[in-house]
C-alpha positions in Angstrom: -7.4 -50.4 20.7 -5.5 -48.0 18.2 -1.9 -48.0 18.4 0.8 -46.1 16.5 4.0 -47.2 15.4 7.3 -45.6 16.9 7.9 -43.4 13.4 4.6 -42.5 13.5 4.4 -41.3 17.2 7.8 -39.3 16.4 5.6 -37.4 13.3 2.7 -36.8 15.1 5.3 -35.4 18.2 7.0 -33.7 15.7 4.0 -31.9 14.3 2.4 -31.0 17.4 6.3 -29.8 19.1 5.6 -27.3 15.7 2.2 -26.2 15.8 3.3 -25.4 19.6 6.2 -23.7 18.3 4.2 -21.3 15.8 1.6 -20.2 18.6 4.6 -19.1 21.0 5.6 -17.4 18.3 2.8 -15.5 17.0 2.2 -14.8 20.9 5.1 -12.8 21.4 4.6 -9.1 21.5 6.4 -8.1 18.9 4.8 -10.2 16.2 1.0 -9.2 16.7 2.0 -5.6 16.3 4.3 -6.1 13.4 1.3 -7.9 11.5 -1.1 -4.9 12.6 1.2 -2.0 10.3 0.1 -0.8 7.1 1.8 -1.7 4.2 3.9 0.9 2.5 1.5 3.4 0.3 1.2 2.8 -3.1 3.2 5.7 -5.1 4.1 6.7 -8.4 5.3 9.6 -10.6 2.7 11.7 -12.9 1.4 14.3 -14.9 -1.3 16.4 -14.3 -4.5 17.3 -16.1 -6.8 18.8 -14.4 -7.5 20.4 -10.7 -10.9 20.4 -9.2 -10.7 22.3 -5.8 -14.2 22.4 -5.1 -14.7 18.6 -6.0 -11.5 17.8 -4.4 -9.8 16.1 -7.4 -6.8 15.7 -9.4 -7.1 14.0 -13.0 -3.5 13.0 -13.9 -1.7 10.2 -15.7 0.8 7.7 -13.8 3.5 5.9 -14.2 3.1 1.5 -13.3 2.0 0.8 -10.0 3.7 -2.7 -9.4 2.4 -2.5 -5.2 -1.5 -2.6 -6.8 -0.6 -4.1 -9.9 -1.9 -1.1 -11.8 -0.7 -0.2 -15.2 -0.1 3.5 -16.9 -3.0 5.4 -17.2 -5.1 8.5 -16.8 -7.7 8.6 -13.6 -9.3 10.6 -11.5 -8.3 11.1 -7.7 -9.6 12.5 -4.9 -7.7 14.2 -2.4 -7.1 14.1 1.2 -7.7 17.1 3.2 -4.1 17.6 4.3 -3.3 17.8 0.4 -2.8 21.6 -0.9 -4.4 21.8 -4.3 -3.2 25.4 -4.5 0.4 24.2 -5.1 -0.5 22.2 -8.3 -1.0 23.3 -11.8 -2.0 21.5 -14.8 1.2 19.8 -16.5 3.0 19.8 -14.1 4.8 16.4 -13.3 4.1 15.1 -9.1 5.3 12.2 -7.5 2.0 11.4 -5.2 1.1 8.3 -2.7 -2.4 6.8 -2.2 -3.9 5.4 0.7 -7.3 3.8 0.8 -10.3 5.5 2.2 -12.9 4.2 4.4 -14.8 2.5 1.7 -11.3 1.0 0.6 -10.8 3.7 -3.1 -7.6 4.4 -3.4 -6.9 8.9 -2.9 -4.1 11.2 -3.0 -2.7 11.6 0.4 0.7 13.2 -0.5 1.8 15.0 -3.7 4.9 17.0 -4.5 5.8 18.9 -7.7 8.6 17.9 -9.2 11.0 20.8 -9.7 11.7 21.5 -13.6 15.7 20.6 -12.6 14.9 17.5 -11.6 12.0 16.0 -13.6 12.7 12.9 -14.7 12.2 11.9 -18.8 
């Protein structure tokens, strides 16, 4: 017959009293529905290059993206619907978010100008 020692039966109660601690936990209402929200969307300032209504697309450069661990560069986006391509010109400097599509690319969902007063060097 197995038999534990008293500091062992304390560890062993000890573990499960946790384990049964955690499952309360994660069962209360608030806590599934806080693990269900999207993180924050990925954003960035930029320059643009180049508009393609028809296509949809905006080539511009950005600044770091630390939340996707992307560095500065140049690449092409595609847009959301909702965006307004007519608002954007080439050179002009945007601070835009991204948010994945269904087959997980990052695209433009919002994008602003940046006024000339308040562009940032």
């Amino acid at each position: 017959m197995l038999t534990m020692s008293k500091p062992m039966s304390r560890a062993v109660i000890r573990g499960a009293a946790a384990i049964m601690l955690l499952l309360t936990v994660e069962s209360l209402p608030g806590v599934a529905a806080q693990e269900q929200l999207e993180p924050e969307s990925p954003a960035a300032l930029g320059t643009i290059y180049s508009i393609d209504i028809s296509r949809r697309t905006i080539n511009l450069s950005h600044e770091p993206m630390p939340d996707i661990n992307w560095p500065p560069m140049l690449m092409e986006f595609e847009a959301t619907p909702e965006v307004d391509l007519n608002q954007l010109t080439p050179g002009a400097r945007v601070y835009f978010s991204l948010a994945p599509d269904k087959n997980g690319r990052w695209i433009i969902n919002e994008i602003t100008p940046i006024p000339e007063a308040r562009r940032i060097r």
